[in-house]
C-alpha positions, 0 to 999 in steps of 0.5 A: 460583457462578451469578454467578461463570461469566457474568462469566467468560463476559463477561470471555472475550467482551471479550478475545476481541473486543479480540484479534479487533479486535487482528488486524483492526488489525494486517492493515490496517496489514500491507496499508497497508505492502504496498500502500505498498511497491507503490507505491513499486516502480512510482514507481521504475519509472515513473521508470526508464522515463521517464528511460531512453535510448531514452526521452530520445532519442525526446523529443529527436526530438520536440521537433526535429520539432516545432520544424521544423513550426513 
C-alpha cells in the first residue's frame, strides 16, 4: 500500500504538468493569432491610407514640383 499512493502522487505530478504545459501551449498560439490578426489590421490600414485620395493627390503635387525644380 505504501507503494501504491507515490505512484499516484507521480501519476497526478505528470498530468498536472502535461495539462499545465497544454494550457501554456495553447496561450502562445491564441496570442500568435491575436497578435497576427493585429497586424493584418494595421497592413490593411496601412494600405488604406497610402492609397486614399488625398494621398495620391498630395504625391502627385510632389512629383510636379519636383519635376519644375529640375
Amino acid at each position: 500500500m505504501n507503494t501504491f499512493i507515490p505512484i499516484n502522487k507521480r501519476i497526478v505530478a505528470f498530468i498536472s504538468m502535461s495539462l499545465e504545459s497544454l494550457l501554456v501551449g495553447l496561450n502562445v498560439v491564441h496570442a500568435q493569432k491575436a497578435s497576427n490578426q493585429q497586424l493584418a489590421e494595421l497592413r490593411e490600414q496601412w494600405t488604406e491610407m497610402n492609397t486614399s485620395e488625398p494621398k495620391q493627390r498630395a504625391l502627385k503635387r510632389f512629383n510636379e514640383n519636383k519635376g519644375r525644380a529640375d
